[in-house]
C-alpha positions in Angstrom: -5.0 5.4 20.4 -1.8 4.5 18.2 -2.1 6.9 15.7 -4.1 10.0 17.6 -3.8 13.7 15.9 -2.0 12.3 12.9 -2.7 12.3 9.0 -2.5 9.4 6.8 -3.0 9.2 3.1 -3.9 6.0 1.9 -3.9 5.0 -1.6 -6.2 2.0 -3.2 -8.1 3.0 0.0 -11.5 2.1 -1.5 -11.3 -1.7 -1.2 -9.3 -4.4 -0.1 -6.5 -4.1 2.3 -6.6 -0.1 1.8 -10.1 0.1 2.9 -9.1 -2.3 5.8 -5.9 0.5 6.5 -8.6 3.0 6.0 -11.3 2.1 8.7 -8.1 0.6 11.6 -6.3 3.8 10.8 -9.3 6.2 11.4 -10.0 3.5 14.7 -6.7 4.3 16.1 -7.3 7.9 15.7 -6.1 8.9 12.5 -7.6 11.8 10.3 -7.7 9.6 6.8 -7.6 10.8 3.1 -8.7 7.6 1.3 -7.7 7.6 -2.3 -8.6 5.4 -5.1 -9.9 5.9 -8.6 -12.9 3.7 -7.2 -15.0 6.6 -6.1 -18.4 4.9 -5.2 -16.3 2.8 -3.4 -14.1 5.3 -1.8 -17.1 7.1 0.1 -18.8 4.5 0.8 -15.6 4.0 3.4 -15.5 7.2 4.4 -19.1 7.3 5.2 -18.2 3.7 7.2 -15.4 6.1 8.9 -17.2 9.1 9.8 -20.4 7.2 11.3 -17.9 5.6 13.6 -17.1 9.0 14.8 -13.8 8.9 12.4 -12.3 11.1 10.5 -11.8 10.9 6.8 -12.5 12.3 3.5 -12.4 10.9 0.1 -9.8 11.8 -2.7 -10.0 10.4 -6.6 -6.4 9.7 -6.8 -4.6 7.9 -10.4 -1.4 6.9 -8.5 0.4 7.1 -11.8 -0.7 10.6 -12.7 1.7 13.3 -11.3 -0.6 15.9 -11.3 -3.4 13.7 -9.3 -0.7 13.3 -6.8 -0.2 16.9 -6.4 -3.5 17.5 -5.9 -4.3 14.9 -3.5 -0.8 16.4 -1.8 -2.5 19.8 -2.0 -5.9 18.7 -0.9 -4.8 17.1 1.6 -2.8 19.6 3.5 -5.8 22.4 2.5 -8.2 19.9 4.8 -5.8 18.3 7.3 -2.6 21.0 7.5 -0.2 18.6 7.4 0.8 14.5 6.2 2.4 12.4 8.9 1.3 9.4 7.5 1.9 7.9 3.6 0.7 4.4 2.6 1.2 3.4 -0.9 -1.4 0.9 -1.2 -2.9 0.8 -5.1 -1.8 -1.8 -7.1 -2.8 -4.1 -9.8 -2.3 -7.8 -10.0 -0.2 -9.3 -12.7 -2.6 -12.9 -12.9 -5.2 -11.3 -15.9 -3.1 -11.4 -18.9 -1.9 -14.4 -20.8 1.2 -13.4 -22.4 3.6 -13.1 -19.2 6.0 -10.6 -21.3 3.0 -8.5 -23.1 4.3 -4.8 -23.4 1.6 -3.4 -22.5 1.0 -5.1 -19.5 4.3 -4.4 -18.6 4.0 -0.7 -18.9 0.4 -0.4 -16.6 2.0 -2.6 -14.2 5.0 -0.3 -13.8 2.5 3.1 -13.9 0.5 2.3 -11.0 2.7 -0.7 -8.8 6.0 1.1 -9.2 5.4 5.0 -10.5 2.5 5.5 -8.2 4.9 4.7 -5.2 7.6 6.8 -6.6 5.3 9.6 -6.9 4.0 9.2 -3.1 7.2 9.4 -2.4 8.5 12.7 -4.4 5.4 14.8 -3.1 4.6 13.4 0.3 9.0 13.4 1.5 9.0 17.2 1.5 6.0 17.8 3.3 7.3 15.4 6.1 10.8 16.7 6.1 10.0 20.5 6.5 7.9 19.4 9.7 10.3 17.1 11.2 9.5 13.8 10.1 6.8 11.0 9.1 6.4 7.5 8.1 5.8 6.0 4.8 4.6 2.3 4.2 4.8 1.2 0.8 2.9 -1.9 0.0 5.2 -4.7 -2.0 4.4 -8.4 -2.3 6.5 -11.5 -1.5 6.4 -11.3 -5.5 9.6 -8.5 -5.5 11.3 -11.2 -3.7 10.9 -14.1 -5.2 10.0 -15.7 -8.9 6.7 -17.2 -9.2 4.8 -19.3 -12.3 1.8 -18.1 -14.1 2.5 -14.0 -12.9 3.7 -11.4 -15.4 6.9 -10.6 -15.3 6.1 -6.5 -14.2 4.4 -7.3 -11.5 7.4 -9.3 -9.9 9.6 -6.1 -11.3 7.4 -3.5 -9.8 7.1 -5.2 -6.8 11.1 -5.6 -6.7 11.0 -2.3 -7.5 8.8 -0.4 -4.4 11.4 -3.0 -2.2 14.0 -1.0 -3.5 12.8 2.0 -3.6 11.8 1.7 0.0 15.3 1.0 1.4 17.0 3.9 -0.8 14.1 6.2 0.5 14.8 4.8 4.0 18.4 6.1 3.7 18.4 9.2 2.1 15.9 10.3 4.9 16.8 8.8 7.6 18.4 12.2 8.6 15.3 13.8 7.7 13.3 11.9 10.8 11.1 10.1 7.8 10.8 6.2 7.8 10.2 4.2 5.2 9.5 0.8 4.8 7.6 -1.6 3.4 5.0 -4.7 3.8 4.9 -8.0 1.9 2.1 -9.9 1.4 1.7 -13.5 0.3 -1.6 -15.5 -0.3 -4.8 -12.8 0.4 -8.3 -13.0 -0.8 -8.2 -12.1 -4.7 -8.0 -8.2 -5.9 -9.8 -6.9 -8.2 -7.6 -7.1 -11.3 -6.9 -10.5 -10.3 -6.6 -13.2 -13.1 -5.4 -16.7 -13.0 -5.4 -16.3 -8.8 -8.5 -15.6 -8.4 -9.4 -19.1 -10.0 -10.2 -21.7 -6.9 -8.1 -24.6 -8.4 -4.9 -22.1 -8.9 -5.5 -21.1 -5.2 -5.7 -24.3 -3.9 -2.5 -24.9 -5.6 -1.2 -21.7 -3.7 -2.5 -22.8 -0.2 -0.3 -26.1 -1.0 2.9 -23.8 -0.4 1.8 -21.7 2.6 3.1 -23.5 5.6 -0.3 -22.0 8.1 -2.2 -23.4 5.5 -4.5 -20.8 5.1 -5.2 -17.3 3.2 -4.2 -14.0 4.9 -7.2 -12.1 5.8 -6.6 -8.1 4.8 -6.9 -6.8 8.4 -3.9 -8.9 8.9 -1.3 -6.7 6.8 -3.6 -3.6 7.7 -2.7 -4.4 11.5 1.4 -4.8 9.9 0.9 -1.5 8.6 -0.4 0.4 11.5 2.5 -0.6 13.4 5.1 0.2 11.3 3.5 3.5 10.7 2.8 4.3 14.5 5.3 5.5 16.7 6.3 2.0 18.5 8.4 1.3 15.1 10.5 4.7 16.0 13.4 3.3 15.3 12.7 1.0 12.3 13.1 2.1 8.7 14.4 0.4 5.7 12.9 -2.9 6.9 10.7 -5.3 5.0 7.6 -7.1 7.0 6.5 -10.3 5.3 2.9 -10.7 6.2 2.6 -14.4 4.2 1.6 -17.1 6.5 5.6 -18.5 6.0 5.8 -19.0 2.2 8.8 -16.9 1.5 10.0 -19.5 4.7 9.9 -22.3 2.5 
């Protein structure tokens, strides 16, 4: 199994692509701490997990609350004894509002998309580096790399943003055995703060620019992420993996 006798904390774990990380994660032998703010949801997987003979247990986790992060840190370590693994997964879409330069919007999108992933970061780094290494895969979007209509502008900037921050993480501990890098995807089956693309027209719109013609399916970036977060991407970090059927190709 790719991933035997190691701990991975998976945020937005409850749904989605995380709950897809979740239950490939826990297949390839991974003990799993899903988190979310979607609780029902979040053991619901963890039940999925454990009947499978898995391991996992669930953790009500605000990405953009500091002291939920220590906590889930803390709870994690008190169950498991240590974090090899760190995906920054939660996020919220930036299709639901209609003013693409609201304030508001701006300010949530930054919380949870970019703050949550800097806060993975800040309390999951330290535990890695004092036992000699980890991997962290922060989830970013082909929207922090290029512009897009009808998106808010935050959700382009926080996605621009974890890109970022994944590379400066990357360097800083590379010397530290820790990797970090992160996954783009493109077209996927609508989240559940999705606006405007989860309307079929708009999609069909989207399809038009995705050269396999076709939606990703969530187990698609989940298998993305397993691999960089196993031990056969030892000597990647810093990288970017665009799971998006060739768009950004275009």
């Amino acid at each position: 199994m790719r991933l035997e006798d190691k701990v991975a904390l998976i945020t937005g774990g409850a749904s989605g692509m995380g709950a897809s990380m979740s239950r490939i994660f826990a297949k390839e032998g991974a003990k799993v701490v899903v988190a979310d703010v979607l609780e029902e949801e979040g053991r619901r997987v963890v039940a999925d997990i454990t009947q499978a003979n898995g391991a996992a247990i669930f953790r009500r986790l605000d990405v953009s609350s500091e002291a939920e992060w220590k906590a889930a840190v803390d709870a994690t370590l008190a169950e498991y004894k240590k974090l090899d693994i760190l995906v920054n997964d939660a996020g919220l879409s930036g299709s639901a509002v209609e003013d693409l330069f609201d304030t508001a919007a701006w300010d949530k999108l930054m919380a949870v998309n970019a703050r949550g992933v800097f806060l993975g970061m800040k309390f999951a780094i330290p535990i890695m580096k004092a036992a000699g290494g980890g991997s962290i895969v922060n989830i970013s979007s082909i929207s922090g790399i290029t512009g897009q209509h009808g998106i808010h502008v935050g959700y382009n900037a926080s996605k621009g943003a974890v890109r970022t921050l994944t590379k400066a993480a990357a360097v800083q501990h590379g010397a530290d055995n820790i990797r970090v890098n992160s996954v783009h995807p493109g077209l996927m089956p609508p989240m559940r703060s999705s606006g405007r693309t989860a309307d079929p027209e708009v999609r069909a719109q989207m399809l038009r620019q995705v050269p396999l013609g076709r939606a990703g399916r969530v187990e698609e970036v989940a298998n993305a992420v397993l691999f960089l977060a196993s031990d056969e991407a030892s000597y990647i970090t810093g990288a970017e993996l665009w799971v998006d059927g060739g768009s950004l190709a275009r």
